[in-house]
C-alpha positions in Angstrom: -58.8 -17.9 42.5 -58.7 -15.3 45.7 -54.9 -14.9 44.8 -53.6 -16.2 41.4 -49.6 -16.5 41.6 -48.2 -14.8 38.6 -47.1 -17.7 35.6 -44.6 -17.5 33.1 -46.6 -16.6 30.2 -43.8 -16.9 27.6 -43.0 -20.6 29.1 -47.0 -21.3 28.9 -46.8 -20.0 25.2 -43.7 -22.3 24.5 -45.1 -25.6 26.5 -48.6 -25.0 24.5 -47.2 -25.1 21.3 -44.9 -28.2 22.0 -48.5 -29.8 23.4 -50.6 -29.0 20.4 -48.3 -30.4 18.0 -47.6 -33.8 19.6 -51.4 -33.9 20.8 -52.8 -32.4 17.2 -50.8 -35.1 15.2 -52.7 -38.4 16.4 -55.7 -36.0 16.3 -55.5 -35.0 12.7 -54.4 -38.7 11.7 -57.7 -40.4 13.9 -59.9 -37.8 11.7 -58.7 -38.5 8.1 -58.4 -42.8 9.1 -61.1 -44.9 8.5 -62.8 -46.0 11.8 -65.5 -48.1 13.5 -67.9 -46.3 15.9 -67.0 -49.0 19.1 -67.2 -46.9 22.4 -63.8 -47.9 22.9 -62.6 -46.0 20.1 -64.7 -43.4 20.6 -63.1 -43.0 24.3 -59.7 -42.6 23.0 -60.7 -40.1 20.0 -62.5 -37.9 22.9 -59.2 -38.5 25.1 -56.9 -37.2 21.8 -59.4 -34.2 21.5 -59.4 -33.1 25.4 -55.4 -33.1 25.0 -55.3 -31.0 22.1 -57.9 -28.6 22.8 -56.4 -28.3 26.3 -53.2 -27.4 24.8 -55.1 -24.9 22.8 -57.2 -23.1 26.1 -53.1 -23.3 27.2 -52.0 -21.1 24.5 -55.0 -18.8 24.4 -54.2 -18.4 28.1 -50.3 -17.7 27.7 -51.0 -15.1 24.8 -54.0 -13.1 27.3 -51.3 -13.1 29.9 -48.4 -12.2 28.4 -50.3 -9.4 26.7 -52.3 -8.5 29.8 -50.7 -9.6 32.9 -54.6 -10.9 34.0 -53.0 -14.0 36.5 -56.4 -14.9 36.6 -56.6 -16.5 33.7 -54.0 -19.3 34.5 -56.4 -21.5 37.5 -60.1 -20.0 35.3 -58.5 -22.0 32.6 -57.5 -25.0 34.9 -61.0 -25.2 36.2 -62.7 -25.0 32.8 -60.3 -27.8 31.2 -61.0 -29.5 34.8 -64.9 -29.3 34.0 -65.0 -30.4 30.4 -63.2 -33.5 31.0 -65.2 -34.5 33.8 -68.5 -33.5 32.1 -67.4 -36.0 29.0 -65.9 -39.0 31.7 -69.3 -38.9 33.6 -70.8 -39.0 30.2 -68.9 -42.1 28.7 -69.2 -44.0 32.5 -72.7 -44.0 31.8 -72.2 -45.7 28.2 -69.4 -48.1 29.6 -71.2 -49.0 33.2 -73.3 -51.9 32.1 -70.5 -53.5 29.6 -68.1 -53.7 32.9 -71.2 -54.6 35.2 -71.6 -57.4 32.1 -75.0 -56.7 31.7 -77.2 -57.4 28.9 -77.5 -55.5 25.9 -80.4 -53.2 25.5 -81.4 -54.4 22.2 -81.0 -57.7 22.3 -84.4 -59.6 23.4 -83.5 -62.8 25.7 -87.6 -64.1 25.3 -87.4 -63.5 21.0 -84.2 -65.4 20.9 -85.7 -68.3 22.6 -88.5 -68.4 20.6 -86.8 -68.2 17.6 -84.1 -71.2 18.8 -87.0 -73.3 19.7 -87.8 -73.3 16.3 -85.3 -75.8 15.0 -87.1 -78.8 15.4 -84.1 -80.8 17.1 -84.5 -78.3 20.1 -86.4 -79.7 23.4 -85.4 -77.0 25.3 -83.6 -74.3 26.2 -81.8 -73.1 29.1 -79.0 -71.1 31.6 -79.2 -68.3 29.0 -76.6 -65.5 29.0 -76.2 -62.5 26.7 -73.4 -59.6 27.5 -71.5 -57.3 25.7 -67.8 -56.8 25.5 -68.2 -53.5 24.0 -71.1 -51.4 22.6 -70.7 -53.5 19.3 -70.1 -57.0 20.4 -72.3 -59.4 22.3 -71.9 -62.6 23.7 -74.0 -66.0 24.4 -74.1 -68.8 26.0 -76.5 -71.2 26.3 -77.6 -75.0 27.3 -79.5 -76.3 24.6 -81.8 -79.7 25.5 -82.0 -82.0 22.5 -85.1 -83.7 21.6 -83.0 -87.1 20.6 -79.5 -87.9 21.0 -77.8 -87.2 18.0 -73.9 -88.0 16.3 -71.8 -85.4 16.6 -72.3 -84.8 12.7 -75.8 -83.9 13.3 -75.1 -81.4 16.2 -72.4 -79.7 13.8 -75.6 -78.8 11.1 -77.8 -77.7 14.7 -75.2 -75.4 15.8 -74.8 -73.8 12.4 -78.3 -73.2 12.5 -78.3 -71.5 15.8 -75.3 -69.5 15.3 -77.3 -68.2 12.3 -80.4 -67.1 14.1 -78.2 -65.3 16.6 -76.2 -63.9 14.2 -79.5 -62.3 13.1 -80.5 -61.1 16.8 -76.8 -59.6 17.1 -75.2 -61.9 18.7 -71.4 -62.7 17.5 -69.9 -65.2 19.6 -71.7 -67.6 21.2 -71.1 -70.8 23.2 -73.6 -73.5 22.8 -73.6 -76.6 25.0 -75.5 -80.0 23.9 -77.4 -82.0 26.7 -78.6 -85.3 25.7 -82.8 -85.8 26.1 -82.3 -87.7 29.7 -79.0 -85.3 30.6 -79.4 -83.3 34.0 -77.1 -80.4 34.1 -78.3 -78.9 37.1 -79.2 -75.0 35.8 -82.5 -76.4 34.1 -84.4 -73.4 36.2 -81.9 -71.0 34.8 -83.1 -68.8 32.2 
């Protein structure tokens, strides 16, 4: 900043025009294509916007300097494309901390769901409960269910139906559901 080196301003204006058009293209497509709201996708929509619009602050640049000489401009535009793109990765490490640390959704209410499983009459207990999401849209379960009877396999097919159902309702998409007989000890009874 104390002493900008001169740039090539007509090289700047040629490189920025190259960038806007191979960075604009999947930018323009991603706006006018259908798309889910997954933070994931989000990510890589903000990624294809950073690029283009730092192409543009590029080209902005360029013209300034070719038409003024200010070298300046060159590392005041570095630091400000520098800034945005940290502000916006601090921003989505806060959304996307807790789905790599696997922890449990915000919405999702471990005590409710229990309540509601223990419902289904079949159901002595419940157990080793585990809700995480693999991205802001999709949460998984897994779970030991205690029968109240030992029951054919038949019978457990209608029981996990039924479950699957209730967590379907509490926003839960996959879950993995495992049967203990009445006198079964798994050894994670005192999990939650």
């Amino acid at each position: 900043m104390s002493n900008p080196q001169e740039t090539n301003a007509d090289g700047m204006l040629i490189l920025s025009i190259i960038g806007i058009v191979l960075n604009g293209i999947p930018v323009i497509r991603m706006l006018f294509t259908k798309r889910s709201s997954s933070i994931n996708e989000r990510v890589v929509s903000l990624h294809l916007l950073e690029d283009a619009l730092g192409w543009v602050a590029v080209l902005v640049g360029s013209i300034i300097m070719r038409f003024t000489g200010l070298a300046i401009i060159d590392p005041i535009l570095s630091l400000a494309i520098a800034a945005f793109v940290l502000f916006n990765v601090f921003k989505n490490i806060k959304l996307t901390l807790p789905i790599l640390l696997q922890g449990a959704p915000a919405d999702i209410n471990h005590e409710h769901i229990i309540e509601k499983l223990q419902c289904i009459k079949e159901i002595a207990g419940i157990h080793d409960l585990h809700i995480w999401a693999l991205d802001d849209e999709y949460n998984v379960l897994t779970v030991h269910i205690a029968l109240s009877e030992t029951l054919p396999m038949t019978a457990l097919t209608g029981i996990k139906s039924r479950i699957r159902k209730v967590l379907e309702a509490e926003g839960v998409q996959h879950a993995t559901i495992e049967f203990e007989a009445p006198d079964e000890n798994c050894g994670f009874e005192d999990c939650i």
